[in-house]
C-alpha positions as CSV (number, residue, x, y, z in Angstrom):
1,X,99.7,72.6,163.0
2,X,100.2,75.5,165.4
3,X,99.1,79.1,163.7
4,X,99.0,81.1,166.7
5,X,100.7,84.1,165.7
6,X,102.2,84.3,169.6
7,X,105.1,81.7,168.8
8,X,105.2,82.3,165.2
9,X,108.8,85.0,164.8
10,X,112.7,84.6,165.2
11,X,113.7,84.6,168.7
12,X,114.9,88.1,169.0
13,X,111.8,89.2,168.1
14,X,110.8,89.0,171.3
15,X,113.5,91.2,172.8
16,X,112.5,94.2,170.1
17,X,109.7,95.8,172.2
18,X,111.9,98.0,174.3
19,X,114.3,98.8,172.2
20,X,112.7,101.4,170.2
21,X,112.5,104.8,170.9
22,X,109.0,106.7,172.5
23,X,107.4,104.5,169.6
24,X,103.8,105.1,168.9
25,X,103.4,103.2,165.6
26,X,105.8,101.6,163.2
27,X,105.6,100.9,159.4
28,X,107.0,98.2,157.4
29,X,107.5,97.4,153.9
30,X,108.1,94.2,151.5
31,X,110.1,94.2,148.2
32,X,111.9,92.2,146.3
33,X,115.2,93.8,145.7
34,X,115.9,91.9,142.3
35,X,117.0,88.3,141.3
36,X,116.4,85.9,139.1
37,X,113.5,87.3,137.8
38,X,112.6,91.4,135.9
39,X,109.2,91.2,137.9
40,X,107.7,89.2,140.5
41,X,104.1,87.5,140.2
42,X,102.9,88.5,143.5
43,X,100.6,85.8,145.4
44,X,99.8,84.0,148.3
45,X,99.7,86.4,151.1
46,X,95.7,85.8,151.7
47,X,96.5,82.2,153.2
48,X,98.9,83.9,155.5
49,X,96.4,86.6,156.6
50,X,93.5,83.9,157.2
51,X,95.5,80.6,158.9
52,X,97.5,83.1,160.7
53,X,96.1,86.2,161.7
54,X,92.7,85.1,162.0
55,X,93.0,83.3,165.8
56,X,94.2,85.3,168.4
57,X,96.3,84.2,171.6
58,X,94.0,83.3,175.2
59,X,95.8,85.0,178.2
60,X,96.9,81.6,179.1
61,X,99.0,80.9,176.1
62,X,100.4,84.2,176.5
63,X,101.9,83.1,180.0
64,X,102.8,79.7,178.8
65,X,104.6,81.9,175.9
66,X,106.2,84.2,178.7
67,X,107.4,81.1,180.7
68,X,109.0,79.6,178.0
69,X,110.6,82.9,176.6
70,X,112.3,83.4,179.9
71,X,113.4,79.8,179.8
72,X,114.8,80.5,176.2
73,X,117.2,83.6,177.4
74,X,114.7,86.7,176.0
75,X,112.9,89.1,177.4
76,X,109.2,89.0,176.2
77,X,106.8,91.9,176.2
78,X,103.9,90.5,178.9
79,X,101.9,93.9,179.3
80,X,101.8,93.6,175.4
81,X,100.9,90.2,174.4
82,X,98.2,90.3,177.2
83,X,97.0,93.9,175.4
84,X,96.6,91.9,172.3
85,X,94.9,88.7,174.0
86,X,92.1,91.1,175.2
87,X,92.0,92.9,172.2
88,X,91.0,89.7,170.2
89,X,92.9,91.1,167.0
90,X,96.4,92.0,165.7
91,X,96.9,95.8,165.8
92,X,97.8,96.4,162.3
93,X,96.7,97.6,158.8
94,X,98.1,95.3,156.3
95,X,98.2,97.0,152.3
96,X,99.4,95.3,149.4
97,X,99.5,94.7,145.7
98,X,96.5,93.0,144.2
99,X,97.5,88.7,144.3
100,X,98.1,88.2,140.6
101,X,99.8,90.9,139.4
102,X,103.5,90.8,137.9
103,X,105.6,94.5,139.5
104,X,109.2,95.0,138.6
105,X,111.4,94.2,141.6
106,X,112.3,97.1,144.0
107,X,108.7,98.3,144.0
108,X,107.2,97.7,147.4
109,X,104.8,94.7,147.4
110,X,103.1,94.8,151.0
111,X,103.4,97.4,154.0
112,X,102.0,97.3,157.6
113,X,101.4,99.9,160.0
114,X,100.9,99.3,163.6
115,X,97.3,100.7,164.7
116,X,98.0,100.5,168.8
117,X,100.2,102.6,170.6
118,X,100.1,100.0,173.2
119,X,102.0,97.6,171.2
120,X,103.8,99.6,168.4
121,X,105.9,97.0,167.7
122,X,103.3,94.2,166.4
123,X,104.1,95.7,162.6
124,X,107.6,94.7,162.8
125,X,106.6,91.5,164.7
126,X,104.7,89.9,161.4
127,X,108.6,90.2,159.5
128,X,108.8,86.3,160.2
129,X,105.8,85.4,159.9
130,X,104.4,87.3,156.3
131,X,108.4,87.2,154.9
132,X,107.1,83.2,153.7
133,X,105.1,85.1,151.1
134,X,108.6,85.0,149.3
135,X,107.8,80.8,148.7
136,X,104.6,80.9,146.2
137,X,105.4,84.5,144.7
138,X,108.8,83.1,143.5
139,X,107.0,79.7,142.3
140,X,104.3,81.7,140.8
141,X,107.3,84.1,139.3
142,X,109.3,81.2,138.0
143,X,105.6,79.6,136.7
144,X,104.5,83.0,135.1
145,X,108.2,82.9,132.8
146,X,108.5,79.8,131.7
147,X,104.8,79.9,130.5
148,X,105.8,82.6,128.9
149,X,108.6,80.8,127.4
150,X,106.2,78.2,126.3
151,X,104.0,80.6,124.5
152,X,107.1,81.8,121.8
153,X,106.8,78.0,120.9
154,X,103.6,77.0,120.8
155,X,100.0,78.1,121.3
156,X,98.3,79.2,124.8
157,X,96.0,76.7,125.3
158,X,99.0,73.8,124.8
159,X,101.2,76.2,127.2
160,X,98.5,75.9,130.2
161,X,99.7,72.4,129.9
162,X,102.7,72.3,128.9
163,X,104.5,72.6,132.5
164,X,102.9,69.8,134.7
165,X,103.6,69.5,138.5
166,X,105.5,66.7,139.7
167,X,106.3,68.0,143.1
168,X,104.4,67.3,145.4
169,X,106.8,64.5,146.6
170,X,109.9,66.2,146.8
171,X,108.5,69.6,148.7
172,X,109.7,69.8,152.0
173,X,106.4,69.2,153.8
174,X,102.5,69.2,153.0
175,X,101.8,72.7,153.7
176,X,104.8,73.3,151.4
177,X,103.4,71.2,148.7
178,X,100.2,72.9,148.9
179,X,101.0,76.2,148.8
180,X,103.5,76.1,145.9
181,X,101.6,73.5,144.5
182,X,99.0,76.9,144.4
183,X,101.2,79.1,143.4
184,X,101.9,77.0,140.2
185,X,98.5,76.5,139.6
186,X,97.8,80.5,139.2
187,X,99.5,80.0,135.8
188,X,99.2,77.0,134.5
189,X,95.9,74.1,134.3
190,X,97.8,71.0,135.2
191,X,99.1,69.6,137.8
192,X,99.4,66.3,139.8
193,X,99.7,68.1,142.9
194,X,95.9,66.8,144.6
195,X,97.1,68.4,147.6
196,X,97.2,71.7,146.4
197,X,93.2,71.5,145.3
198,X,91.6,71.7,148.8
199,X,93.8,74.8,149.5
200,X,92.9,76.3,146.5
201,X,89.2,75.4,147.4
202,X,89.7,77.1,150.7
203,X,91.8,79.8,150.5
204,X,91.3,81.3,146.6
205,X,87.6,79.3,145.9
206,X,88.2,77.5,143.6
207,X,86.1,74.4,142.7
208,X,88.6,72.8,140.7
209,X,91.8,74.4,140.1
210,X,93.6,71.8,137.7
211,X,93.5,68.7,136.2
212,X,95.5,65.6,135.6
213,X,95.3,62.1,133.4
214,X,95.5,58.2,133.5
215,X,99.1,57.8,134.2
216,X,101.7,54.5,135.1
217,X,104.4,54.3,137.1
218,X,107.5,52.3,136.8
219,X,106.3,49.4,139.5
220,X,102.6,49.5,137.9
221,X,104.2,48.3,134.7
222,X,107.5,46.2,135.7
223,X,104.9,44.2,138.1
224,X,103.8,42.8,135.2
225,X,108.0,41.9,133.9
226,X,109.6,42.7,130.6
227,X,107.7,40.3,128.4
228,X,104.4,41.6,130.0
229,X,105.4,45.5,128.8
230,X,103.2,45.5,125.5
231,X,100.4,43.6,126.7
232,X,99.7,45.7,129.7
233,X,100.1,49.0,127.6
234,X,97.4,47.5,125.3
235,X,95.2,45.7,128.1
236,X,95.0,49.4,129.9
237,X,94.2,51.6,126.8
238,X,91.4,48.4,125.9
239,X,89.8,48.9,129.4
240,X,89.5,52.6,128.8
241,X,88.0,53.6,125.8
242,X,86.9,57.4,127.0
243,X,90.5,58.6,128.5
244,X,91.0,61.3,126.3
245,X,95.1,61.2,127.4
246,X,96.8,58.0,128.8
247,X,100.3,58.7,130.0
248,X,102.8,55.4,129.6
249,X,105.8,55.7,131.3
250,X,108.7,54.1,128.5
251,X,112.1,53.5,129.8
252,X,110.9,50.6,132.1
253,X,113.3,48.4,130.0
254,X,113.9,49.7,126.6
255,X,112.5,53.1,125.7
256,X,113.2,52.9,121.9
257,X,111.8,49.3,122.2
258,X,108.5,50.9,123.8
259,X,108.8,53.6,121.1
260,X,108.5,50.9,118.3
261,X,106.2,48.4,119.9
262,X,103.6,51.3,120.9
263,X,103.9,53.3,117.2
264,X,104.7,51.0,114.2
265,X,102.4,50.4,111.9
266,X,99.9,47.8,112.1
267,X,100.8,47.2,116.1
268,X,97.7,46.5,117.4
269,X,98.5,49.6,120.4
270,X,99.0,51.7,117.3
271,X,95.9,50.6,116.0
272,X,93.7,50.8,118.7
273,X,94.7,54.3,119.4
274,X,94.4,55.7,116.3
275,X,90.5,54.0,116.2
276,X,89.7,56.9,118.5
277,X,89.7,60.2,117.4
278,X,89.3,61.7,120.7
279,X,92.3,59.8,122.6
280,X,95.8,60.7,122.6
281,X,98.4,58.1,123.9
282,X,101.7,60.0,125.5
283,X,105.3,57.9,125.8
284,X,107.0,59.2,129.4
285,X,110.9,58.8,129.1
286,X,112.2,58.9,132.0
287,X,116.0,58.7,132.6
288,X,118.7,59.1,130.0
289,X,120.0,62.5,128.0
290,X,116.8,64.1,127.0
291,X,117.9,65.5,123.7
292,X,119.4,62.5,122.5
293,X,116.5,60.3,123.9
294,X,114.0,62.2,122.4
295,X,116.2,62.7,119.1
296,X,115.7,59.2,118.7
297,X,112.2,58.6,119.7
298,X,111.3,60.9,117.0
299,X,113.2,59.4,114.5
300,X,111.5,56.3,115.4
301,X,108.2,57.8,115.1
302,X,108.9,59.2,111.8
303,X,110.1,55.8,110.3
304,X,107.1,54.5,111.1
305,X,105.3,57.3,109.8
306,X,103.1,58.5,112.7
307,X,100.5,60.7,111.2
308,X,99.6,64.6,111.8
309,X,99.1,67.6,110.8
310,X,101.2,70.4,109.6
311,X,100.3,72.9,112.4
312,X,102.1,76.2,110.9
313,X,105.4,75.6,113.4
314,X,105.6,72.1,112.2
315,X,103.7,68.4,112.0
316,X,101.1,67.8,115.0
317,X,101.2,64.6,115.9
318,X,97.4,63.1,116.2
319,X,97.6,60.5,117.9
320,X,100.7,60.5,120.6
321,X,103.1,63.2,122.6
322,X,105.7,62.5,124.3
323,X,106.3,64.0,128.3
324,X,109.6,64.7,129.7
325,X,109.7,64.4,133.7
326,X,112.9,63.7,134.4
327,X,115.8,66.8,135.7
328,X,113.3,69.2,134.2
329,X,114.2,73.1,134.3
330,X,113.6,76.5,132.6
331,X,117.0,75.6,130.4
332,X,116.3,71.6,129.4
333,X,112.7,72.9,128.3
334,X,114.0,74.9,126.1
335,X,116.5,72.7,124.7
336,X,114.2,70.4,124.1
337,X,111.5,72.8,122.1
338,X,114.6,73.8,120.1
339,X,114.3,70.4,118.7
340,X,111.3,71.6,116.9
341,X,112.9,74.3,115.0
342,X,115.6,70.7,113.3
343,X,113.4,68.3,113.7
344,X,110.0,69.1,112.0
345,X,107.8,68.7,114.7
346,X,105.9,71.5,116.8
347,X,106.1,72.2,120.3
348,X,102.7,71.0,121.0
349,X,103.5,67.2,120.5
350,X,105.8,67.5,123.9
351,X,104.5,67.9,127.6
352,X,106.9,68.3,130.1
353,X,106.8,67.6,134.2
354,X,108.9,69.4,136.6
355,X,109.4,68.3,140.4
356,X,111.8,69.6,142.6
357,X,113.5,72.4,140.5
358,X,109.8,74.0,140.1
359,X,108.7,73.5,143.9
360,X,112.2,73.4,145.6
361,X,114.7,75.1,143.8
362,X,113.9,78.3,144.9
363,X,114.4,80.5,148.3
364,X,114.5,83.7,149.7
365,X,117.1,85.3,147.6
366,X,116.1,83.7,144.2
367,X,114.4,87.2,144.2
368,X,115.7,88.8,147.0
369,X,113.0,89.6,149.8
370,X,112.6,92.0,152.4
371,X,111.5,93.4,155.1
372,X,112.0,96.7,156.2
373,X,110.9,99.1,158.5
374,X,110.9,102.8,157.1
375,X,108.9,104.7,159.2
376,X,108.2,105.4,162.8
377,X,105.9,107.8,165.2
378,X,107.4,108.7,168.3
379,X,105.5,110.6,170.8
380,X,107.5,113.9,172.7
381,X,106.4,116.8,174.8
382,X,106.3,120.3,173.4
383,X,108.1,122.2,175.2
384,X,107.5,125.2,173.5
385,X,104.1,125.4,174.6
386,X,104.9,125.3,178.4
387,X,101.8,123.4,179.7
388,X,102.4,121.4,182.9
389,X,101.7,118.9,182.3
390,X,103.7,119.4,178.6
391,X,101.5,118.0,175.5
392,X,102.3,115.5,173.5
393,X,103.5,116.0,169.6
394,X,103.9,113.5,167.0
395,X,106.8,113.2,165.1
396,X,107.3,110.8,162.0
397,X,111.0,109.3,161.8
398,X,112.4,108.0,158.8
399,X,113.8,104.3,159.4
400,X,116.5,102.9,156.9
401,X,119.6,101.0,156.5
402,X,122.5,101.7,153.6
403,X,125.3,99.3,154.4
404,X,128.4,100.5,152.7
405,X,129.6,97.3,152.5
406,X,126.2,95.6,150.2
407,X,125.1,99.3,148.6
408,X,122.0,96.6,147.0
409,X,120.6,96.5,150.6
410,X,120.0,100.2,151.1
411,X,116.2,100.0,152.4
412,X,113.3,102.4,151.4
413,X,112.9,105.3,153.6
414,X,109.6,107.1,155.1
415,X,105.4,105.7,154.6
416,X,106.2,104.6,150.9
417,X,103.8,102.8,148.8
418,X,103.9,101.9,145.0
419,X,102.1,103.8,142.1
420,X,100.7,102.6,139.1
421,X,100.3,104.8,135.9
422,X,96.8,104.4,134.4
423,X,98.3,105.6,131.2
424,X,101.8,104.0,130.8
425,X,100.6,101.3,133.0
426,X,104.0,101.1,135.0
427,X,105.0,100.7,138.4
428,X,106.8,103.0,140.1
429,X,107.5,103.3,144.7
430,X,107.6,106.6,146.5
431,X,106.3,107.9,149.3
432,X,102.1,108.0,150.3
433,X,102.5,111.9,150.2
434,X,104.2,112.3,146.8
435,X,102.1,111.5,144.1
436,X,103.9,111.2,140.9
437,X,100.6,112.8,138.6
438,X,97.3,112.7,138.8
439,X,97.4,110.2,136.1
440,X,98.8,107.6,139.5
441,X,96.8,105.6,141.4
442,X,98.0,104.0,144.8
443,X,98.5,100.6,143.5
444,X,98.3,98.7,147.1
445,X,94.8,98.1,149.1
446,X,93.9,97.3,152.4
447,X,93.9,93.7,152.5
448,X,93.2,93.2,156.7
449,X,92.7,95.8,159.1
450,X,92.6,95.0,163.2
451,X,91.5,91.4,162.8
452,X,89.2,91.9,159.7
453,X,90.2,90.3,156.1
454,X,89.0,93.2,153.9
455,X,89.5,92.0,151.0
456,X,89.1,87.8,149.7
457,X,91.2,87.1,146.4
458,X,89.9,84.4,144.2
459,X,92.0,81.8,141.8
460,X,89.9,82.8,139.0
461,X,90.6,86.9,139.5
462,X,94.3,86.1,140.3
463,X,94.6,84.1,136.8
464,X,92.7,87.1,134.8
465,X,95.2,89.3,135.7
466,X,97.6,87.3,136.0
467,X,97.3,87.2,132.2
């Protein structure tokens, strides 16, 4: 995996170091200028900062680089990249919102500020590169709603459980598995995404992040053919007596037959289960209508009069659940729990996986990302002072963009920064010199600072607040 931070930005990148004006330093912003989502949950930019910005370009990937710019058709800033290589760092200052905290959109999220007049351009350079942050804030976002969701149904501790991971398989690559396998994982418990446990070991410290259970698949039960169904079910839950959840998936064949043959009375999978007070058996549809498969299931399990308990919402079933995998999204889960306000049951006797709408059907513009450069130093002689040589003044430039064609894109203007109001507790952006009250803090910190990661989030601080 290459994460040298030379080769890591679109093309024209390259071509941007001369174009600006007497530049000095440059300052950049990230926002998300509204979507799908109120709010964002804002995480993930740590693993950026440390797999990226921690290794530094030799002078000798810097003229491999240089070779194969010109070879490409842009111009490439030699004197500057070989500034950097010496340096050993990346010129910048890199602010941003604490990792697990939800800001309404069009507040800014993350600025950098260049730090080297030498290369004045290396804040704008990182666009490409820290712009990915957009991947596991908008799964964290999406995550952070629909356990929300879950919580006007049932209780809290069922929610952080409620919305399993099933995507691992489907995400576009293994780094992309792991980190919005991550990002998932900063709101909810469990997960079958194994991949995403060593990153959150090694980039948020977390010893265990989440937790799965025994579970078939379709080949681990048709390898044993349609008259073997019922006796594997039965043979697996006898050869583990101390699972406290076994997951069966049910529509190998016949789900309502599985239904039946797993909960009537006096089956001897019925029985066994219900011999053990600590174990819960869970039925897996998997294909089909879910409302109308489930309808049934139910009706089936009420026939045979499944015991439970009247939980306050409706019965709690004791002994099974049921987990829907299959074309899960925000809208099926909450057709499905609507079920429970008809059908008598409560919300915490269904479990539901979600694959590729949760880790794939998302991008950029889900929530709208940016960005932006609003501010720029430029460096100018005084002429008024009439020194020979003439000194140098500073002069802050505001940088923005208000297309009248997409008014939505207008950009921020000057050093801006968000606020938070330690008595309201809202969010609101303006700029570093205009504090709203005394009652507003500056709600971004310095997160990295010329090579040095200032500050190290962890899983378990990003899930407290989070909360």
């Amino acid at each position: 995996m290459n994460n040298n931070i030379l080769t890591l930005a679109d093309s024209y990148k390259y071509s941007h170091a001369k174009q600006y004006p007497s530049m000095v330093s440059m300052y950049d912003y990230m926002e998300s200028r509204g979507g799908q989502y109120p709010a964002t949950m804002w995480v993930g930019l740590n693993y950026y900062l440390k797999q990226y910005l921690k290794v530094m370009p030799t002078l000798a990937e810097v003229d491999k680089a240089a070779a194969r710019a010109s070879a490409h058709g842009v111009p490439f800033d030699y004197e500057g990249w070989q500034h950097i290589a010496k340096l050993g760092y990346f010129p910048v200052t890199i602010k941003s919102i604490p990792e697990g905290s939800l800001v309404p959109v069009r507040n800014v999220l993350l600025t950098i500020e260049s730090t080297d007049s030498a290369v004045p351009w290396a804040a704008g350079f990182l666009e490409t590169l820290l712009m990915k942050v957009w991947y596991p804030t908008t799964v964290a976002t999406k995550s952070y709603y629909v356990k929300k969701m879950l919580e006007k149904y049932g209780s809290p501790e069922w929610a952080q459980f409620a919305y399993h991971n099933f995507g691992d398989r489907g995400s576009s690559s293994v780094e992309s598995a792991a980190i919005g396998g991550f990002a998932h994982l900063t709101q909810f418990m469990g997960t079958d995404n194994f991949n995403s446990l060593d990153f959150c070991e090694e980039f948020y410290g977390a010893e265990l992040a989440g937790y799965s259970v025994f579970a078939t698949e379709h080949s681990t039960t048709t390898a044993h053919g349609r008259d073997g169904e019922e006796n594997f079910v039965y043979t697996k839950l006898l050869e583990n007596p101390e699972a406290p959840i076994m997951s069966f998936v049910a529509d190998s064949y016949d789900v309502y037959n599985f239904t039946e043959f797993c909960t009537a009375k006096g089956s001897r999978i019925r029985e066994l289960v219900e011999s053990r007070p600590h174990q819960k058996l869970v039925l897996r549809p998997d294909s089909g209508d879910a409302i109308e498969v489930i309808t049934r299931m139910l009706s089936i399990m009420s026939n045979n009069r499944i015991e439970g308990w009247n939980s306050g919402p409706g019965a709690l079933f004791t002994d099974f659940a049921i987990l829907w995998g299959d074309g899960i999204t925000p809208q099926t889960i909450e057709l499905i729990l609507g079920l429970t306000g008809t059908s008598g049951y409560a919300a915490e006797n269904f479990v539901f996986g979600s694959g590729g709408d949760l880790m794939q059907n998302v991008n950029r513009d889900t929530q709208r990302f940016a960005i932006k450069c609003s501010s720029i130093t430029v460096e100018r002689p005084d002429i008024a002072l009439l020194t020979n040589p003439p000194q140098k003044v500073y002069e802050q430039i505001d940088v923005y963009k208000d297309p009248i064609t997409a008014p939505g894109k207008k950009s921020k203007k000057g050093k801006v920064t968000t606020w938070f109001n330690t008595e309201t507790k809202e969010y609101s952006t303006s700029l570093i010199s205009q504090q709203p009250s005394p009652h507003h803090i500056n709600a971004l910190q310095t997160v990295f600072e010329n090579g040095q990661l200032i500050i190290n989030p962890s899983l378990e601080g990003i899930r407290s607040r989070a909360n």
